[in-house]
N, C-alpha and C positions, 0 to 999 in steps of 0.2 A: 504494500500500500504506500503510494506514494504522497507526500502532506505538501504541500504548496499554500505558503501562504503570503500576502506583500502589506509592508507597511508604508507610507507615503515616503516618499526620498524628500531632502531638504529644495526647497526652493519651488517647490513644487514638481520637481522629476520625475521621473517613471519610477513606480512604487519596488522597492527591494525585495527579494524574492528571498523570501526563507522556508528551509527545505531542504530534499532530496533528489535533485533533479539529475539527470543521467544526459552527458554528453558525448555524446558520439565521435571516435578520431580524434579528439583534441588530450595532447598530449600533460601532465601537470605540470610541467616548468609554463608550455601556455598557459595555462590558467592564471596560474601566479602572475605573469607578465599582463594578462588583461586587468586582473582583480587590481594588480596596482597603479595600473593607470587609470584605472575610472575612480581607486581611493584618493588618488590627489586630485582626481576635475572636484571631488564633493566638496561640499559648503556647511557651513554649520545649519542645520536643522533652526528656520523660523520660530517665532512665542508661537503662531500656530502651528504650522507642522508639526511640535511636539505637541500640543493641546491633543491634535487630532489624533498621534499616535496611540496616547495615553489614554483616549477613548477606546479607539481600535483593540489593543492589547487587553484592557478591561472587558470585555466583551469578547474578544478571543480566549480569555483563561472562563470568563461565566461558563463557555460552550466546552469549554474540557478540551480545546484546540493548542493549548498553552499549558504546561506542567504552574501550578504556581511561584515555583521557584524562578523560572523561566519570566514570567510575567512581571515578579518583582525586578528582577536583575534590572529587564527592558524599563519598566515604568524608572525605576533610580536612575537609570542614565539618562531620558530627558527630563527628570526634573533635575538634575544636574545642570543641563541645559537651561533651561529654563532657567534657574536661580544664575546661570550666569549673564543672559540677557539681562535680569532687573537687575542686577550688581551694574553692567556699562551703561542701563537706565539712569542710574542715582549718579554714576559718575560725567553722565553728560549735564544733569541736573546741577550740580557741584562747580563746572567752570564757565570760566569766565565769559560774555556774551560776543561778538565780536565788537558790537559796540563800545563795551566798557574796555576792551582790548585798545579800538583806537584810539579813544579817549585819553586812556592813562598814557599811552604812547608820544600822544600829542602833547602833554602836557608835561611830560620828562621822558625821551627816547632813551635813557641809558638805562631805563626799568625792564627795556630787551633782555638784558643778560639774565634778568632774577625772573623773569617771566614766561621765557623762555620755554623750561622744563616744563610750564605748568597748562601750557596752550597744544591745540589739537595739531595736525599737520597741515591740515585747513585754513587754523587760522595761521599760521605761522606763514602758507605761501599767500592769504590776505593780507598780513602786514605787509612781507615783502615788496606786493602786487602795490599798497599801500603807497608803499615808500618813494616806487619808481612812477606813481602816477604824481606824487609832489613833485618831485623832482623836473618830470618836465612841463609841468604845469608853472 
């Protein structure tokens, strides 16, 4: 009896096939060469896409499709996920606006050096972009 089951891929991609599936001709060094190039195209898993998994998985162990231990393992890894979404939530919450970025800039430039560490990469190529539109202005 073969078990086929998919849960949604990050970003919205073709759902992951978990299972026993039987491929024909293809040698296992291939495999491994496919498996690890399609493991570095993935992305981290969406707040939805885990939302949805962790529906899915709950309702796959209800139906005895999922060992419970199984079920758990899956559900902790995207609430791992998850808790690390709202963890870069609060930390976008946490800095500085670009606004108040220019502002303080404008008002003392040598605040670059200490402010530096604490700005996204974002802002850091808007100051720059900043900088060179005074310039020729």
């Amino acid at each position: 009896m073969s078990t086929n089951l998919s849960l949604p891929g990050p970003g919205g991609a073709e759902p992951e096939k978990i299972g026993n599936e039987q491929t024909s001709g293809e040698d296992h060094g291939e495999r491994a060469r496919r498996h690890h190039q399609h493991s570095q195209k993935r992305a981290i898993p969406s707040e939805a896409d885990c939302l949805s998994a962790i529906a899915q998985v709950a309702g796959l162990a209800a139906m005895g499709l999922l060992k419970p231990g199984q079920a758990n393992a899956v559900r902790n890894a995207y609430r791992d996920i998850l808790m690390h979404h709202k963890a870069k939530a609060k930390e976008v919450e946490k800095s500085l606006s670009n606004s108040d970025v220019l502002d303080l800039l404008r008002t003392d430039p040598k605040l670059l050096d200490l402010l530096a560490p604490l700005l996204t990469g974002e802002q850091l190529d808007m100051v720059m972009n900043a900088g060179s539109e005074d310039a020729d202005g």
